[in-house]
C-alpha positions as CSV (number, residue, x, y, z in Angstrom):
1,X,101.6,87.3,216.6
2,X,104.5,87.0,214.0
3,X,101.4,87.4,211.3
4,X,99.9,90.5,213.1
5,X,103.1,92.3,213.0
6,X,103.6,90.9,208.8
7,X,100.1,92.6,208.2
8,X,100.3,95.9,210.3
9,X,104.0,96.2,208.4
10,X,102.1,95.7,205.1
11,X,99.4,98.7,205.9
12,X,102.4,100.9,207.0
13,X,103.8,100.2,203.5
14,X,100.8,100.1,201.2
15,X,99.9,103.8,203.3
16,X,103.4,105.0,202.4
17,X,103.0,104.4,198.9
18,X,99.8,106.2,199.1
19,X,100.7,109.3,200.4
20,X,104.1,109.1,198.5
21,X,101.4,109.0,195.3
22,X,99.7,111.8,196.7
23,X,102.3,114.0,198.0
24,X,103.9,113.3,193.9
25,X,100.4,114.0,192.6
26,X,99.7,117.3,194.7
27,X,103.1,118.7,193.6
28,X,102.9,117.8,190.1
29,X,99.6,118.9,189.5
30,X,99.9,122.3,191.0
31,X,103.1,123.2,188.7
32,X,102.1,125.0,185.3
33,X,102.6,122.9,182.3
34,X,101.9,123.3,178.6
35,X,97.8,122.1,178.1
36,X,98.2,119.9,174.9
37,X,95.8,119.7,171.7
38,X,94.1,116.5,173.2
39,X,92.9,118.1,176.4
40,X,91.5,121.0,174.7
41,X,89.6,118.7,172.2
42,X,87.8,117.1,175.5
43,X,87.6,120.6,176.6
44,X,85.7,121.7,173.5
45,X,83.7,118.6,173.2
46,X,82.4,119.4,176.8
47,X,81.6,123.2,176.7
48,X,80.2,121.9,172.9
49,X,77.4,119.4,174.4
50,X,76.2,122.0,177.6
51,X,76.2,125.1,175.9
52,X,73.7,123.5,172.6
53,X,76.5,124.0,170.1
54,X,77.1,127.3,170.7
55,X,80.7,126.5,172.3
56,X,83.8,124.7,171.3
57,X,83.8,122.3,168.9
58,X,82.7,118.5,168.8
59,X,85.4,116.5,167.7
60,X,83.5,113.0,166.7
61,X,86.7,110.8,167.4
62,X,86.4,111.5,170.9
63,X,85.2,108.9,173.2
64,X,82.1,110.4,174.9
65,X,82.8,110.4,178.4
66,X,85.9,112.6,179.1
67,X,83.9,115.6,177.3
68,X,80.5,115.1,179.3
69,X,83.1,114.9,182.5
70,X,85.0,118.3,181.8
71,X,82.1,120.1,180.6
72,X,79.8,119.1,183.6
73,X,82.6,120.6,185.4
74,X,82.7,123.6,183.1
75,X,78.7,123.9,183.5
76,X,78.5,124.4,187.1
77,X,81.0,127.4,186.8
78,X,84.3,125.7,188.1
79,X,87.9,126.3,186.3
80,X,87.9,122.8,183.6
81,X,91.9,122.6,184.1
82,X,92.3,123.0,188.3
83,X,88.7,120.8,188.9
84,X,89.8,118.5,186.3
85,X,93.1,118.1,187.2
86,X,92.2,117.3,191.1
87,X,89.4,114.4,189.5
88,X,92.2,113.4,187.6
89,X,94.7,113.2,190.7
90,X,91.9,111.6,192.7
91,X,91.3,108.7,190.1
92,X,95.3,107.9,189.9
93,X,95.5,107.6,193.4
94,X,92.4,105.0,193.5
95,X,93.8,103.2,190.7
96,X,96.8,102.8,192.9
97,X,94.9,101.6,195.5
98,X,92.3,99.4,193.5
99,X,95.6,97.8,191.4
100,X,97.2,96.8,195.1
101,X,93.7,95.3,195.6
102,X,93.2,93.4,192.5
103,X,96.9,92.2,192.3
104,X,96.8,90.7,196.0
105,X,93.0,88.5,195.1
106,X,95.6,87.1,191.5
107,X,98.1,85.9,194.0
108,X,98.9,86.8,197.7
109,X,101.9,88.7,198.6
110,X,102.0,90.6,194.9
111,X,99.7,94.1,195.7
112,X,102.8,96.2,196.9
113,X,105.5,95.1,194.1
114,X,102.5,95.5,191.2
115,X,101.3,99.0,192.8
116,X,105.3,100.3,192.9
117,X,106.4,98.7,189.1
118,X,103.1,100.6,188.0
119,X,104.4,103.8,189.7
120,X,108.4,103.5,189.0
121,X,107.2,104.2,185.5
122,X,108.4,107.4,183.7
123,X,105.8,107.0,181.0
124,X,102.9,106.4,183.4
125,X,104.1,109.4,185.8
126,X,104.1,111.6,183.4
127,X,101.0,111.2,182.0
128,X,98.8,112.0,185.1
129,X,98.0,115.3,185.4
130,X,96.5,115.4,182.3
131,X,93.2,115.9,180.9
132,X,93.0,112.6,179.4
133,X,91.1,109.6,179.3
134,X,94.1,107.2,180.4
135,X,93.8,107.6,184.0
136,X,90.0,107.5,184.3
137,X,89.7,105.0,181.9
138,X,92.5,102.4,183.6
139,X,90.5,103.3,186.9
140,X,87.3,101.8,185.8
141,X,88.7,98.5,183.7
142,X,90.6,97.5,187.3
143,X,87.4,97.9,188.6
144,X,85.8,95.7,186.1
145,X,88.5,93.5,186.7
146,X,87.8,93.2,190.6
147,X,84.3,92.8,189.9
148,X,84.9,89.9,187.7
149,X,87.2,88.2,189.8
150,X,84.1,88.3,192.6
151,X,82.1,86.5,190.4
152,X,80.0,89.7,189.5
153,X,80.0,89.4,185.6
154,X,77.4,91.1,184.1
155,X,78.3,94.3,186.6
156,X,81.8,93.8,185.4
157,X,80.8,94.1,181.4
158,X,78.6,97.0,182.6
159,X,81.6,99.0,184.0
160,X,84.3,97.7,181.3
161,X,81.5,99.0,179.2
162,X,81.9,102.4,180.8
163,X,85.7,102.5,180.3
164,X,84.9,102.1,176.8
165,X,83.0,105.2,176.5
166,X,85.9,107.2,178.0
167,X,88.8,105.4,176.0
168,X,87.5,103.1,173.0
169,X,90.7,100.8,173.3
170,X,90.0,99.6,176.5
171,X,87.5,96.8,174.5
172,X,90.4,95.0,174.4
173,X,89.7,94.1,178.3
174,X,87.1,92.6,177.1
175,X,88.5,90.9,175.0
176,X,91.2,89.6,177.5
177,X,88.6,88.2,179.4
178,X,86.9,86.0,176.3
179,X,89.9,84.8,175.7
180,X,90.8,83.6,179.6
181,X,87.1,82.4,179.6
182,X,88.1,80.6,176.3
183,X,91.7,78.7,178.0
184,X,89.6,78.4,181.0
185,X,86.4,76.3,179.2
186,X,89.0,73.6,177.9
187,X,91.6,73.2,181.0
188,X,88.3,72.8,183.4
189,X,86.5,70.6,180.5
190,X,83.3,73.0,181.4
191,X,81.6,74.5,178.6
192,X,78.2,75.7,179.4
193,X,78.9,77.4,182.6
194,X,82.0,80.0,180.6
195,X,79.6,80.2,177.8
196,X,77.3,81.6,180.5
197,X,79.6,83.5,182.2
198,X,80.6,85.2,178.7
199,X,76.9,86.1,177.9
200,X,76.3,87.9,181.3
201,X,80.1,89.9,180.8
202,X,78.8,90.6,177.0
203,X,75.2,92.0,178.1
204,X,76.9,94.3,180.7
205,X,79.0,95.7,178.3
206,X,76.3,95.9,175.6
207,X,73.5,97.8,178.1
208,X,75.8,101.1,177.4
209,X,77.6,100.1,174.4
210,X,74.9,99.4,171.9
211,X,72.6,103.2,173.1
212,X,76.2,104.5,172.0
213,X,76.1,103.4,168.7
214,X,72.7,104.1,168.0
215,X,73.3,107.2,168.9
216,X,76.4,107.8,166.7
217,X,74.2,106.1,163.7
218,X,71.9,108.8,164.2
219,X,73.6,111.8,165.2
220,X,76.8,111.0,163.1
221,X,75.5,108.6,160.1
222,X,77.5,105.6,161.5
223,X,77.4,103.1,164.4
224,X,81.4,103.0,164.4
225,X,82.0,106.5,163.0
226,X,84.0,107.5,166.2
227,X,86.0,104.4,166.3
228,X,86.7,104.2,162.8
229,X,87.5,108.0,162.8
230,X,89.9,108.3,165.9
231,X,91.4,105.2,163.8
232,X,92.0,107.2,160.8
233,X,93.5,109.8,163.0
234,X,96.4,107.6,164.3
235,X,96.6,105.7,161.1
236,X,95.8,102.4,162.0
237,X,96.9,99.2,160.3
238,X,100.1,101.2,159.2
239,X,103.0,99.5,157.2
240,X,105.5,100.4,159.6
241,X,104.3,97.8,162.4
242,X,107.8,96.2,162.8
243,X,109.3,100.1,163.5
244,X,106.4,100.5,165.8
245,X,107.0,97.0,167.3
246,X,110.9,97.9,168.0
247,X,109.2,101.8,169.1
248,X,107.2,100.3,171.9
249,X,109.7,97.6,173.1
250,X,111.8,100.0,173.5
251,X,109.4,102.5,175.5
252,X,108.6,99.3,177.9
253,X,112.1,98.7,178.6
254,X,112.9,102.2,179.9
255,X,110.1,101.7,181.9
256,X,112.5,99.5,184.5
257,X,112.5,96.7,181.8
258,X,109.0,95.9,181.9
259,X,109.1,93.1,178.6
260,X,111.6,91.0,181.0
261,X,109.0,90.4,182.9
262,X,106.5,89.3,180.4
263,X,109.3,86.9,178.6
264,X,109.4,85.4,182.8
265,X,105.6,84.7,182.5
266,X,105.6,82.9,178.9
267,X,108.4,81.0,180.4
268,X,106.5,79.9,183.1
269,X,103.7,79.6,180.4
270,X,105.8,77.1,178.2
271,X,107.7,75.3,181.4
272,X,105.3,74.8,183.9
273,X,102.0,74.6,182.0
274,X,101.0,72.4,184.5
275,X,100.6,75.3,187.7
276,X,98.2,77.1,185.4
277,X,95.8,74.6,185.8
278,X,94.9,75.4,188.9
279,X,91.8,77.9,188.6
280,X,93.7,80.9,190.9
281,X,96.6,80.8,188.7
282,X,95.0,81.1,185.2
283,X,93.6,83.7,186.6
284,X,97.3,85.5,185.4
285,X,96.1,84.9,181.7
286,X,93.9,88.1,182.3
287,X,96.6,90.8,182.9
288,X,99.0,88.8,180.2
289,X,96.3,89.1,177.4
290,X,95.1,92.6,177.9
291,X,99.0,93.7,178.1
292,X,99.7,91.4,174.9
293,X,96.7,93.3,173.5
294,X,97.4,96.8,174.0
295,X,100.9,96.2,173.0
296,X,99.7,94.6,169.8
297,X,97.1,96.9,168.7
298,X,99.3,100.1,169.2
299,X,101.8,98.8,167.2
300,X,99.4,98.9,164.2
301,X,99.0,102.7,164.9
302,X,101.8,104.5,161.3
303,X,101.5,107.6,164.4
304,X,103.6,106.6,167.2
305,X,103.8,108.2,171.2
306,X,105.2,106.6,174.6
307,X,101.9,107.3,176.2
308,X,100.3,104.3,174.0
309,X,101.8,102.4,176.2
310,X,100.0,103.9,179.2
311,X,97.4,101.6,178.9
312,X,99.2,98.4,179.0
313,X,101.7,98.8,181.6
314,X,99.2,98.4,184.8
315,X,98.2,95.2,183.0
316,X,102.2,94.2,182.9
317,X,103.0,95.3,186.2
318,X,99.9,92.7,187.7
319,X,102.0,90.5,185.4
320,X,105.6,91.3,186.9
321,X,103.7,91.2,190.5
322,X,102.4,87.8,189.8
323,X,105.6,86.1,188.1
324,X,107.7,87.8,190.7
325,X,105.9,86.3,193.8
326,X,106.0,83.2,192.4
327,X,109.5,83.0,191.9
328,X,109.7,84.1,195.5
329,X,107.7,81.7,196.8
330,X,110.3,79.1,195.3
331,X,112.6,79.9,197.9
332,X,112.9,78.6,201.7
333,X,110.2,80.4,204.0
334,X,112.6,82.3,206.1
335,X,113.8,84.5,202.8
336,X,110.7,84.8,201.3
337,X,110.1,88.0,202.9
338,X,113.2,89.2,203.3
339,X,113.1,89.0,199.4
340,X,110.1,90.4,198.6
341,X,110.1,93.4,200.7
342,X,113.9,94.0,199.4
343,X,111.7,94.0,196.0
344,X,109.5,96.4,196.7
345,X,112.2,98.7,198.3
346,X,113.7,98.4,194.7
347,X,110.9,100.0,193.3
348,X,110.0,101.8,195.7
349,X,113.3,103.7,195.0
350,X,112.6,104.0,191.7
351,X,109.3,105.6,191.8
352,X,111.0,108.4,193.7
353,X,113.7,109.1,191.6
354,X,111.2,109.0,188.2
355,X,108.9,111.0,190.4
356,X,111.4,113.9,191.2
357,X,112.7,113.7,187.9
358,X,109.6,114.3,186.6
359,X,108.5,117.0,189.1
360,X,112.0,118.9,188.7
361,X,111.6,118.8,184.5
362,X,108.2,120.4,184.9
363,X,109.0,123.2,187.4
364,X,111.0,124.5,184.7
365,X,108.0,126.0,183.6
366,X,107.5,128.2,186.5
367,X,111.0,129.9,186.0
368,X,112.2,131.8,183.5
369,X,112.5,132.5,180.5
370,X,109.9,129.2,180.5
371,X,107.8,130.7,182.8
372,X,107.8,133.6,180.4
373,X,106.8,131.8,177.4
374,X,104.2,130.1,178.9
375,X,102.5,133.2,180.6
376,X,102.8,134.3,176.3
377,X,100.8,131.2,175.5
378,X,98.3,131.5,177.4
379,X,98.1,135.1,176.4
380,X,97.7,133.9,172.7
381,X,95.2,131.7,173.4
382,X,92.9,133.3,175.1
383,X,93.1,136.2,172.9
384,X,89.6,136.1,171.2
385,X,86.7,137.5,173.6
386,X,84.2,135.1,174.8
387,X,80.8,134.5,173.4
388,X,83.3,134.9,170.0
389,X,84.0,132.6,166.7
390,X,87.6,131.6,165.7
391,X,89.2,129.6,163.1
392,X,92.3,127.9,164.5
393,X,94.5,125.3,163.7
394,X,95.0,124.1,167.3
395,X,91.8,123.5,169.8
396,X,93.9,125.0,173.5
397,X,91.9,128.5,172.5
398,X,88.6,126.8,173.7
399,X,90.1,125.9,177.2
400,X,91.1,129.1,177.9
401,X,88.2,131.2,176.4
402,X,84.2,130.4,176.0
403,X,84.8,130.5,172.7
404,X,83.1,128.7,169.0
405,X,86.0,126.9,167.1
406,X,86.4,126.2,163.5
407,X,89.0,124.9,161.7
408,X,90.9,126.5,158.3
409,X,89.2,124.4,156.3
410,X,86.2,125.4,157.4
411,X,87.4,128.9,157.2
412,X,87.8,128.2,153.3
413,X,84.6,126.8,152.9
414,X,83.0,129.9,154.3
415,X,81.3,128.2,156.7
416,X,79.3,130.6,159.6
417,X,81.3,133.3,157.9
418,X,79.0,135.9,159.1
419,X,79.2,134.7,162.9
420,X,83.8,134.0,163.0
421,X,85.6,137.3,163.4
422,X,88.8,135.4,164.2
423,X,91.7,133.7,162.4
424,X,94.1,132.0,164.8
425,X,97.5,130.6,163.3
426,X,100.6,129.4,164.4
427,X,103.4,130.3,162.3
428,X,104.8,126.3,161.4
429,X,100.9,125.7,159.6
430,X,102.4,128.0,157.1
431,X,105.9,126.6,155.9
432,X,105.3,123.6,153.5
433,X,108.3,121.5,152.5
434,X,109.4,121.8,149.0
435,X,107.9,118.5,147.9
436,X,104.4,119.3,148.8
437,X,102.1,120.6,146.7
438,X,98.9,120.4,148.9
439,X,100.4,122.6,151.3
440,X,101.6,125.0,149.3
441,X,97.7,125.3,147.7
442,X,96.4,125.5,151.1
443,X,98.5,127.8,152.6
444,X,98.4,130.4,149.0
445,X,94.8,130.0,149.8
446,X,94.2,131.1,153.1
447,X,96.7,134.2,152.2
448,X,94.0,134.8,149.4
449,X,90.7,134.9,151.6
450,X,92.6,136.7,154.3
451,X,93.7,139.5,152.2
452,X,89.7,139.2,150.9
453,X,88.4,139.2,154.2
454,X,90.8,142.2,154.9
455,X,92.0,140.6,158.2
456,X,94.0,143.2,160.5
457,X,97.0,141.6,163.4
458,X,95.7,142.0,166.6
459,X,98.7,139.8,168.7
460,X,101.5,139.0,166.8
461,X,104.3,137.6,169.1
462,X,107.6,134.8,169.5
463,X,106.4,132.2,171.4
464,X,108.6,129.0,172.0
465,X,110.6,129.9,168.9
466,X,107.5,130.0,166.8
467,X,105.6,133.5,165.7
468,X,101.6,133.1,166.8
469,X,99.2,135.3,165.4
470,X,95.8,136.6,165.9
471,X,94.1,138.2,163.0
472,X,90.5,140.1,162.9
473,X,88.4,139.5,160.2
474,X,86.5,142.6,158.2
């Protein structure tokens, strides 16, 4: 009876969180917000590969995935941003669910503290209304996860595979895995059977990943050329790792000190060696090395953002859920609960407070003057006619127009002169510091060819302190 009552309180609980998630979802993603560069590059990529080219722009960076997702949604005639947006909604509240899932099979008791640490997160809330890759992308490696925790390992590589295609870091799952099949091979003194295990996760994950590359090889010249590109983007294997290091460290621990909880695991790691060799429990080497990972790799990135650290901290809160309900378990049976629940109240508070936080911040953009400016941007950007070429220096025109991009290099090239009518600019593209030369070249020559090309202001206007323009090519 006394058990009954522990597991009905536990669905009241885990159903709380989920409609909290959805009633924070819901109002987040109906408020207007700014639509950033990254979103319209998916955006572009999409209305690129279903309209043959004749639309957007393909950015080869991109992971695949995202752009095949937004643009099947453009194709059938629905609004990219408001369909996106409720896939996107739908997916975080299923990774909520499917982390709850995935954190109770590591280690009883730990779904409801690992689903609310994940949520209490500024960095994660904020980022999930978006159209991104993060959420969609974390969705699919926890279900990868799951899968190999049942024993289904070559489905699991085939679905990690797929998370790959719509964020390219998320191969460090797979890594995490080789190296807990690795640990695991010498504590159980059982080689051929991991070996074997490790095959069937690597020709899940090969099935997709190797048609990719051949197709990049032949369409782009490379195997690796969006890898190596979105790399170059970021700046990878930067000289500023230690800044980065400090950067990311710091991003965790406003995110309700999340690295105390990993120091707590390699703790338990160095002191009690000895519980992890019980099969369940080295289980938590998964979560620890894909958070270690993501951490690591990021910090080799010379361009630094909080939402890097999207990716890792599901992976450190089925850490903190793990390390916390072991600690709780070291206490006499009539606490235990009384503890854990007063844990996940904790958080639970906290995921509430981020949550309105975040909520109120954004609704500033549906008052004014905010609400002014943004109505402006939108304006600007969807300023050229559709079935029209631009050059721009930012991709947003594309999500808000069925529109051909080009950039201003491309512009100075002269390349598809004779189809782009447009030149899109903001303002800031045009002051160069004092110090640099390159800029100063660039921007004389676009003033040149414009001047050439006899281009004429059609919107000229002050938009978030910046002057936007819109020029018509002769």
């Amino acid at each position: 009876m006394k058990k009954d009552k522990q597991f009905n309180l536990e669905k009241i609980i885990l159903i709380l969180i989920l409609l909290s998630s959805i009633m924070f979802i819901v109002s987040y993603t109906t408020t207007k917000n700014i639509v950033f560069y990254d979103e319209g590059s998916y955006v572009g990529n999409g209305k690129n590969l279903f309209s043959g080219g004749e639309l957007g722009r393909y950015e080869s960076l991109r992971p695949p995935l995202m752009g095949l997702t937004v643009g099947a949604l453009w194709a059938v005639g629905l609004d990219v941003v408001v369909a996106g947006k409720i896939l996107i909604s739908i997916c975080f509240v299923l990774l909520i669910y499917l982390l709850y899932i995935y954190s109770e099979a590591l280690y009883k008791g730990s779904g409801l503290i690992t689903a609310l640490i994940t949520l209490a997160s500024g960095v994660f809330l904020f980022w999930t209304n978006r159209l991104l890759t993060e959420i969609p992308s974390l969705l699919i490696l926890v279900f990868g996860l799951y899968l190999f925790h049942r024993k289904k390992y070559y489905l699991a590589g085939l679905v990690i595979s797929i998370g790959f295609l719509f964020r390219f870091s998320s191969a460090l799952i797979l890594i995490g895995l080789f190296i807990y099949l690795f640990i695991k091979m010498f504590v159980e003194r059982s080689y051929l059977p991991n070996i074997k295990i490790g095959l069937m996760l690597a020709g899940g994950f090969l099935t997709l990943a190797v048609p990719y590359f051949i197709i990049s090889k032949i369409f782009f010249g490379s195997f690796l050329t969006s890898i190596t590109s979105g790399q170059a983007a970021v700046g990878v294997f930067g000289q500023n790792a230690w800044h980065n290091f400090e950067f990311f460290i710091g991003t965790l621990w406003k995110q309700n000190i999340l690295p105390v909880f990993l120091l707590a695991f390699i703790i338990l790691l160095i002191e009690r060696t000895h519980i992890f060799t019980k099969a369940k429990n080295l289980k938590a080497i998964i979560p620890f090395s894909i958070a270690i990972l993501s951490f690591l790799y990021f910090t080799l990135f010379t361009h630094t953002e909080a939402r890097y650290m999207h990716q890792a901290i599901p992976f450190i809160a089925l850490v903190a859920g793990w390390t916390l309900m072991y600690i709780v378990n070291l206490f006499k049976k009539n606490y235990k609960q009384y503890i854990r629940y007063a844990i996940v109240l904790v958080f639970f508070v906290l995921f509430i407070i981020n949550g309105a936080h975040i909520i109120k911040e954004q609704r500033t953009y549906a008052v004014d003057p905010m609400r002014t400016q943004l109505l402006l941007l939108e304006e600007y950007f969807s300023m050229v006619p559709d079935g029209e070429c631009a050059y721009v220096d930012e991709v947003q025109n594309v999500v808000y127009s069925d529109i051909k991009i080009l950039g201003h290099g491309e512009y100075l090239k002269g390349i598809d002169r004779d189809k782009c009518k447009y030149f899109v600019i903001d303002a800031k593209n045009l002051s160069c510091s004092e110090d640099n030369s390159e800029c100063k070249k660039r921007v004389t020559n676009l003033n040149t060819k414009l001047e050439e090309d006899q281009a004429e202001f059609v919107y000229n206007k002050v938009i978030f302190g910046r002057n936007r323009f819109v020029l018509k090519l002769n």
